[in-house]
Biotite code that builds the C-alpha atoms (Angstrom):
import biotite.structure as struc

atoms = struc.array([
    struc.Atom([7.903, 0.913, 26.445], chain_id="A", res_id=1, res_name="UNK", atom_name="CA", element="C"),
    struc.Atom([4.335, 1.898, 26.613], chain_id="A", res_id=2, res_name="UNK", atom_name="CA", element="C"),
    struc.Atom([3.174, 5.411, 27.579], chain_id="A", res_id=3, res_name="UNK", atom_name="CA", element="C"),
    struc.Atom([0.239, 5.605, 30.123], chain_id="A", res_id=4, res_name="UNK", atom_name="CA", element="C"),
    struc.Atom([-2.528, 6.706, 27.924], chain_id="A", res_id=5, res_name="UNK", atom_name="CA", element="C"),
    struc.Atom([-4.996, 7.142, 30.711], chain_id="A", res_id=6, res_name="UNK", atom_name="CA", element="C"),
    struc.Atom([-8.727, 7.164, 29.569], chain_id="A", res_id=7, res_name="UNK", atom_name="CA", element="C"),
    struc.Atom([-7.435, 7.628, 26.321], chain_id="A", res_id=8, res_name="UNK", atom_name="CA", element="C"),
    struc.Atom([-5.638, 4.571, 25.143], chain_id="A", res_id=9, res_name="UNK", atom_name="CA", element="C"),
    struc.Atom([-8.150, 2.835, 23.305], chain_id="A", res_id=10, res_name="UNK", atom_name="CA", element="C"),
    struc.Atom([-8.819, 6.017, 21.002], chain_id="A", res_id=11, res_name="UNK", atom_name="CA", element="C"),
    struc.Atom([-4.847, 6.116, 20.755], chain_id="A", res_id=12, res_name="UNK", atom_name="CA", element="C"),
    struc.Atom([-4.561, 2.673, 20.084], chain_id="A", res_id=13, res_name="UNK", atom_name="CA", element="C"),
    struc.Atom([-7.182, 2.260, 17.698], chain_id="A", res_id=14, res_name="UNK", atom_name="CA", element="C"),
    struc.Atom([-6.119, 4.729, 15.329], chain_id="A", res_id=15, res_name="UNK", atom_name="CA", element="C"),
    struc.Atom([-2.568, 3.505, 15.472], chain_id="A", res_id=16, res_name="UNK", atom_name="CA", element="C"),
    struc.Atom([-4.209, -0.003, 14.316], chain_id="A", res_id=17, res_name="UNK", atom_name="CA", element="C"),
    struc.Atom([-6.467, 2.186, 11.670], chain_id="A", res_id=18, res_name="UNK", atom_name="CA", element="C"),
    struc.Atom([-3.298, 4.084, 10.024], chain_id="A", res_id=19, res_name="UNK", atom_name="CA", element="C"),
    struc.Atom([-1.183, 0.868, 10.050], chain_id="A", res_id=20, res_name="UNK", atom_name="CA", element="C"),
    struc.Atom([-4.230, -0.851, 8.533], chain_id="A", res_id=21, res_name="UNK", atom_name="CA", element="C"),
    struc.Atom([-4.398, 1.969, 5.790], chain_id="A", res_id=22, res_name="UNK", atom_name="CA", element="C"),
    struc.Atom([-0.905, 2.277, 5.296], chain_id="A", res_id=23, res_name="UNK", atom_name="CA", element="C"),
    struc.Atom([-0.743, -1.118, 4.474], chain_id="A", res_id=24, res_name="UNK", atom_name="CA", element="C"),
    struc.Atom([-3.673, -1.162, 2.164], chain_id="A", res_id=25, res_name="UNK", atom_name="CA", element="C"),
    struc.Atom([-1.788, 1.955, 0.464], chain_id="A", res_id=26, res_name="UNK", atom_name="CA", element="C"),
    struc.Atom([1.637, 0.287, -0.206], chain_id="A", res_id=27, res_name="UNK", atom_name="CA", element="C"),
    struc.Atom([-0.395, -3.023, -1.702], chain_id="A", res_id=28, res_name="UNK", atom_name="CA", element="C"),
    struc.Atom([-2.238, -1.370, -4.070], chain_id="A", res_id=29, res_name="UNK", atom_name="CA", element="C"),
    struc.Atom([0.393, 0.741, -5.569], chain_id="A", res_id=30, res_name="UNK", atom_name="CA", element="C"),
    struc.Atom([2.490, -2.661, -5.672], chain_id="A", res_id=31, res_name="UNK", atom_name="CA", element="C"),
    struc.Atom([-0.584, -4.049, -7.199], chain_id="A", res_id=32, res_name="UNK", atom_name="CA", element="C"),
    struc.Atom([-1.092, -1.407, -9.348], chain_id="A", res_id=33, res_name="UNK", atom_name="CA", element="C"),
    struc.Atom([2.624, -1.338, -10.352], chain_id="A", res_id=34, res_name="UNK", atom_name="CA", element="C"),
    struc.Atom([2.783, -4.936, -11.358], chain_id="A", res_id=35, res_name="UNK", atom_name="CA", element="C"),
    struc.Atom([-0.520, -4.596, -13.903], chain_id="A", res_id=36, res_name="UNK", atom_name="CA", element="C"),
    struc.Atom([0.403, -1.348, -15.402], chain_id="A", res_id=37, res_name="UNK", atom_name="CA", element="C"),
    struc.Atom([4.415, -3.065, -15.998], chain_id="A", res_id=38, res_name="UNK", atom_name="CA", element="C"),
    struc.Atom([2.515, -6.242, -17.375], chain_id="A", res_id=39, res_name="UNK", atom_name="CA", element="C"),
    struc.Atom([0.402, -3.709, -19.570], chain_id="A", res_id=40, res_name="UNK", atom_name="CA", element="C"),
    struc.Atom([3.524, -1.832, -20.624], chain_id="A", res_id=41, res_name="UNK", atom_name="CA", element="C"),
    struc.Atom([5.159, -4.901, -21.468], chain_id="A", res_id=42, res_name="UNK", atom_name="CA", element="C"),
    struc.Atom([2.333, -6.347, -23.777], chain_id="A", res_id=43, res_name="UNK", atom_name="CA", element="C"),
    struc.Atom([2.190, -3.015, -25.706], chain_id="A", res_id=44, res_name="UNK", atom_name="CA", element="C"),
    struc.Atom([5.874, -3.099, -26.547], chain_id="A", res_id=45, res_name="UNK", atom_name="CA", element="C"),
    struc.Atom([5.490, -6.878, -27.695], chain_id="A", res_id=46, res_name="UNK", atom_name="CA", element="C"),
    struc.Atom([2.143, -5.908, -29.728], chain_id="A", res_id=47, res_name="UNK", atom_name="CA", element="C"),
    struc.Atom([4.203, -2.587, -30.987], chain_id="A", res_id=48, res_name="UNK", atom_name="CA", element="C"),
    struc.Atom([7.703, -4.852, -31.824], chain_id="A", res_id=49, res_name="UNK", atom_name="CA", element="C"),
    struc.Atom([9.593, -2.156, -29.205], chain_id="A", res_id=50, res_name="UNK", atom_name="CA", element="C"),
    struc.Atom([11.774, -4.741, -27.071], chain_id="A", res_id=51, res_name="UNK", atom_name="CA", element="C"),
    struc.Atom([13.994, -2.345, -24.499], chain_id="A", res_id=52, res_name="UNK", atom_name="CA", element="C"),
])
């Protein structure tokens, strides 16, 4: 259920949309990130003949 925010719900609401947004953005890039710096990592050990 949904408190009564009064005069304030569309501050409330909007920065419950703005840390979802970010929070989002936050978990993408570090999957992003993750996957390039892995793919980097990998291509080093092939380059370097180190296969874990």
């Amino acid at each position: 259920m949904m408190p009564d925010l009064g005069k304030y719900a569309d501050a409330v609401l909007s920065a419950y949309a703005v840390s979802i947004v970010l929070l989002v953005a936050i978990v993408g890039l570090s999957l992003w990130r993750g996957r390039r710096v892995r793919a980097q990592m990998t291509e080093v050990e092939k380059r370097t003949g180190r296969n874990g």
